[in-house]
Every structure is written in structure tokens, then in C-alpha cells.
Backbone as ProteinMPNN parsed JSONL, in Angstrom:
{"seq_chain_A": "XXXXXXXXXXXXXXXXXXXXXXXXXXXXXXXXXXXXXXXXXXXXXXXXXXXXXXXXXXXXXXXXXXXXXXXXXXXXXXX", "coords_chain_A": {"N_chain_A": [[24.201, 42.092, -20.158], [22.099, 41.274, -20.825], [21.63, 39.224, -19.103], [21.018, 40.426, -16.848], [18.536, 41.582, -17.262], [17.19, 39.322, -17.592], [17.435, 38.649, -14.647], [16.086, 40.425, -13.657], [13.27, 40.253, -14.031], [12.77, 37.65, -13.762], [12.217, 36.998, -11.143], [10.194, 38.477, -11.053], [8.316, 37.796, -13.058], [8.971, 34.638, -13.53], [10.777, 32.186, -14.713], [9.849, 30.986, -17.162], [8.627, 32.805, -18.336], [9.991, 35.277, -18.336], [12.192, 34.054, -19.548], [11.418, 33.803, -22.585], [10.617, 36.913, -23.008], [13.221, 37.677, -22.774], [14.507, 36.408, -24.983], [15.772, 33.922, -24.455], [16.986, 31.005, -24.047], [14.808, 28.629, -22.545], [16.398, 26.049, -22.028], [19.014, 26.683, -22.598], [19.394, 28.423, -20.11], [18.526, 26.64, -18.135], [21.054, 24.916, -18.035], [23.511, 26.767, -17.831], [22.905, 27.24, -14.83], [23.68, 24.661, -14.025], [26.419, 23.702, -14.705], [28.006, 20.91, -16.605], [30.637, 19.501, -15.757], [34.401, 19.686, -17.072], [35.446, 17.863, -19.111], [38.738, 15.866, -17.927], [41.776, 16.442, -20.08], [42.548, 13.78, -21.769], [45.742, 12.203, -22.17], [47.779, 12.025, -25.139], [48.35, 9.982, -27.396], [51.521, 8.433, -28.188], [52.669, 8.986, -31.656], [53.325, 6.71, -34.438], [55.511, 7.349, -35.878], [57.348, 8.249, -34.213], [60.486, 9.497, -32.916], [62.741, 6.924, -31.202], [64.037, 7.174, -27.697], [66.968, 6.9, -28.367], [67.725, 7.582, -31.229], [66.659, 10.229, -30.957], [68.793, 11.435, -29.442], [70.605, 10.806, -30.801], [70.73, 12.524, -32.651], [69.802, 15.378, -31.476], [72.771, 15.33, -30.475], [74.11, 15.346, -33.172], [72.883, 17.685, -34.247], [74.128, 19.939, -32.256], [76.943, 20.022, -32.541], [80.053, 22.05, -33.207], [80.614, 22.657, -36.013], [77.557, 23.0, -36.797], [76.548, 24.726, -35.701], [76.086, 27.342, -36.393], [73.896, 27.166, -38.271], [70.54, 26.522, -39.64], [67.89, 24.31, -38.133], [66.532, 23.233, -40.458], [66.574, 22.443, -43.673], [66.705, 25.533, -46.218], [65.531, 27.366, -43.946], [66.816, 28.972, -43.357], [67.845, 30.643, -45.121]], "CA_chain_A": [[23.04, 42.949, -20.158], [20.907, 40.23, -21.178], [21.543, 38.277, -18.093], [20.566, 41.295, -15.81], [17.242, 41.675, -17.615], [16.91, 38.132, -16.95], [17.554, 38.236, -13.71], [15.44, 41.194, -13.128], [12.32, 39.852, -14.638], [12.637, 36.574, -13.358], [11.683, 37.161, -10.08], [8.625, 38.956, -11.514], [7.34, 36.596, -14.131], [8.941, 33.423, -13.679], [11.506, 31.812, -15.769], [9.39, 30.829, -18.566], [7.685, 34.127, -19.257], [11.436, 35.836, -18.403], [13.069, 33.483, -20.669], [10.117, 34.102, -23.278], [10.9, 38.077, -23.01], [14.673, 38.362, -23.084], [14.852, 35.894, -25.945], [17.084, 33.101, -23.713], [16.181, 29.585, -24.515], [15.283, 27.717, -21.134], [17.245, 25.009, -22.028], [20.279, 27.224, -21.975], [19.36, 28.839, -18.764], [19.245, 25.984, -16.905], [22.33, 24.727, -18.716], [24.284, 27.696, -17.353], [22.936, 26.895, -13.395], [24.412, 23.176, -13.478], [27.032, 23.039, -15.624], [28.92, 20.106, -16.726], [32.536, 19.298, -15.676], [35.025, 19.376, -18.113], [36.613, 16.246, -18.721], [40.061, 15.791, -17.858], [42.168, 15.947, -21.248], [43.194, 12.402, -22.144], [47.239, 12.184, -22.74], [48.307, 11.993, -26.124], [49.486, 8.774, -28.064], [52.692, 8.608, -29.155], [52.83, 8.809, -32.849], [54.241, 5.698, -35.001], [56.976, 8.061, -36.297], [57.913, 9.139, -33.32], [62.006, 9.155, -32.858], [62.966, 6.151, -30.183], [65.074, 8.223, -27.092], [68.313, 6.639, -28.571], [67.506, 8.495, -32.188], [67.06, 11.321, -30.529], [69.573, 11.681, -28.648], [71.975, 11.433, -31.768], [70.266, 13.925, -33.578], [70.14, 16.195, -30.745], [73.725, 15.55, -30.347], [74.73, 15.746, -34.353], [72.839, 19.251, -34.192], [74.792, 20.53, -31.08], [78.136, 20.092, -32.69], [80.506, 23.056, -33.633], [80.67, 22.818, -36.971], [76.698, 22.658, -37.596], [76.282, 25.837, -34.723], [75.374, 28.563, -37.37], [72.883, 26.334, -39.478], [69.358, 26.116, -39.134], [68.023, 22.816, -38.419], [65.746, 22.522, -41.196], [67.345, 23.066, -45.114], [66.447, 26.807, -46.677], [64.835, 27.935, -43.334], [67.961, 29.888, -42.957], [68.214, 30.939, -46.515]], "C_chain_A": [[21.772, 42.09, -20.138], [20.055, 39.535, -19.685], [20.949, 38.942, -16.867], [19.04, 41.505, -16.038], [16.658, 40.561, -16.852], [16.27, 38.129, -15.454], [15.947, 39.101, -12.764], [13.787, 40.568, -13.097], [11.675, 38.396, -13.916], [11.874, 36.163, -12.359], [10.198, 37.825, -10.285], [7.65, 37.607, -11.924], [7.39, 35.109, -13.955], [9.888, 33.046, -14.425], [11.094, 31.526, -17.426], [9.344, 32.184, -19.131], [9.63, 35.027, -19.634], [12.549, 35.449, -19.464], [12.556, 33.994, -22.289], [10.812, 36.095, -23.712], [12.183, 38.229, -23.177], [15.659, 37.581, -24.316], [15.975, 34.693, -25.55], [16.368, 31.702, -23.909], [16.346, 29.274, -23.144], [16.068, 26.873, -21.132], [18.786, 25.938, -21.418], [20.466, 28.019, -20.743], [19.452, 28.156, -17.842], [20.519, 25.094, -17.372], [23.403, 25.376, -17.846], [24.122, 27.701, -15.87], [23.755, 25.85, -12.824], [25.299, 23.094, -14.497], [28.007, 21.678, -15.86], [29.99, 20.054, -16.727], [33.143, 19.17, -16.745], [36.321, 17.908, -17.996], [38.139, 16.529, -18.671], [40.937, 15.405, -19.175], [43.061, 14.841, -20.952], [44.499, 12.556, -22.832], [47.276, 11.427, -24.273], [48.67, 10.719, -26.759], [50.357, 9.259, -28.865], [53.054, 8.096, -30.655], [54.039, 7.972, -33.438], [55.451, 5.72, -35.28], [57.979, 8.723, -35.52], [59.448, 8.514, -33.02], [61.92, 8.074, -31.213], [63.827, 7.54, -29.221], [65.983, 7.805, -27.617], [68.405, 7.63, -29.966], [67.049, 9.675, -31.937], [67.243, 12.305, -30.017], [70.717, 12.232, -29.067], [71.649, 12.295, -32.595], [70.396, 15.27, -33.053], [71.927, 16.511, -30.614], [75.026, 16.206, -32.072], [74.655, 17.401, -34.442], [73.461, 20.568, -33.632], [76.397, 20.747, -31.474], [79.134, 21.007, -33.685], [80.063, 23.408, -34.77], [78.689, 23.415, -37.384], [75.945, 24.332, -36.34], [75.583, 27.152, -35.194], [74.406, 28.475, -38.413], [71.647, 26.759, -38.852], [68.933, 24.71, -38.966], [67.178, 22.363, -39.861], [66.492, 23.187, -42.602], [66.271, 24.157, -45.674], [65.491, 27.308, -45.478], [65.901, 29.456, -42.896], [68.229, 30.643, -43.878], [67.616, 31.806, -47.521]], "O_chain_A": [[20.714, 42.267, -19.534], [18.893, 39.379, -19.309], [20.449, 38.276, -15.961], [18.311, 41.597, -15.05], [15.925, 40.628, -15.865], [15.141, 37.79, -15.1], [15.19, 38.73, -11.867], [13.218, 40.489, -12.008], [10.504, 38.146, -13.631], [11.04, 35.26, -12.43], [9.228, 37.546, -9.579], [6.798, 36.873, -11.424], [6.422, 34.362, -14.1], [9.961, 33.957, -15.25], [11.713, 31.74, -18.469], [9.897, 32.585, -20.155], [10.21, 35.238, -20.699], [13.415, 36.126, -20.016], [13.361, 34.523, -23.056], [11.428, 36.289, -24.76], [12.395, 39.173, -23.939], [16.832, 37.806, -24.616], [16.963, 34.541, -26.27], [15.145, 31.567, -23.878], [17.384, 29.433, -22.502], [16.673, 26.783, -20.064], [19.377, 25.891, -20.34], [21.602, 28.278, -20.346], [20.088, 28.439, -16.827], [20.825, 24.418, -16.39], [24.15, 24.662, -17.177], [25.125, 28.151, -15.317], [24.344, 25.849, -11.744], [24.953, 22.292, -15.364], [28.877, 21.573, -14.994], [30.591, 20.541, -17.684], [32.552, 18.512, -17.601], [37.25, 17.394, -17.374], [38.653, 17.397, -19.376], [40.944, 14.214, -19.485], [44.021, 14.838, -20.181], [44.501, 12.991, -23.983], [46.791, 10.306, -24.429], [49.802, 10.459, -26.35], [50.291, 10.06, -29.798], [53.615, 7.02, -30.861], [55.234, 8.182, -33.225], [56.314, 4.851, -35.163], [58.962, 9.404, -35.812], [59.638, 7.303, -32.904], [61.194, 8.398, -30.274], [64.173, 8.598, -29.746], [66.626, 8.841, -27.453], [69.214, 8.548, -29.833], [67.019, 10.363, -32.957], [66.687, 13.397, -29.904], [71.474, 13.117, -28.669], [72.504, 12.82, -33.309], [70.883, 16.201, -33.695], [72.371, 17.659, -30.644], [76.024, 16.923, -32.15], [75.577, 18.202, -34.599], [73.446, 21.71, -34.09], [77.073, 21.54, -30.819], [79.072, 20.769, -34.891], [79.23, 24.31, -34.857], [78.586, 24.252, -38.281], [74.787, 24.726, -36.477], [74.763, 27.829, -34.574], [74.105, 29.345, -39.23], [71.614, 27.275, -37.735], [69.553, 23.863, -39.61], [67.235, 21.201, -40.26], [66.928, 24.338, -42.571], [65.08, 23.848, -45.651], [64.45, 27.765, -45.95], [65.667, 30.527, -42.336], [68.995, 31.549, -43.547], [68.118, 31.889, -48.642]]}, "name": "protein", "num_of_chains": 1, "seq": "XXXXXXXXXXXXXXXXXXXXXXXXXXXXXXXXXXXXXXXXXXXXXXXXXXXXXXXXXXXXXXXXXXXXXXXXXXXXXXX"}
């Protein structure tokens, strides 16, 4: 709604006065014409604690095996 006032006005008065009247900070008006790219998120480091693939592989595989089939993996999540 705001932005239609804006827009309307604009062309009248000018950006200042328009900005001035619909309560829009210029800064954030021309903010919102050019905006800035969003950076490309930067991949993750792999945390100190993090299991090697050989650990797990056997964890994956201890979990997978008959006996342990009706468990939860974590103790009293099941309980």
C-alpha cells in the first residue's frame, strides 16, 4: 500500500518530498532499486568430532543388524 502511495506521489513531488510524506526513509528506497547480491553460502567445516567414513560405516552397520531392528538408536527415545 505504502509502495503504491509512493509510487503515486513520486512522480508528483519527487522522491524526497514522496519519501518525506509516506514515511519511507530514502536510504531504504534506493536500497530496494539496487539491491545487493546475496552471497553464495560458504560450505560448512567439518566438525572435529565428526565420525571418520570407516566409524561410520560400523555404526551404520552395528545399527542395521537384526537383533538391534526394533530399538531406537538413541537410549529412552523409545521408552
Amino acid at each position: 500500500m505504502i509502495d503504491e502511495a509512493f509510487t503515486g506521489v513520486q512522480g508528483q513531488l519527487g522522491t524526497t518530498a514522496a519519501c518525506r510524506l509516506t514515511g519511507r526513509s530514502r536510504a531504504t528506497h534506493y536500497r530496494h532499486l539496487s539491491p545487493k547480491p546475496r552471497p553464495a553460502p560458504s560450505p560448512r567445516p567439518t566438525p572435529a568430532s565428526a565420525l571418520s567414513p570407516a566409524e561410520r560405516a560400523e555404526i551404520l552397520a552395528l545399527l542395521n543388524r537384526p537383533e538391534y531392528v526394533d530399538l531406537p538408536p538413541a537410549p529412552g527415545l523409545g521408552t
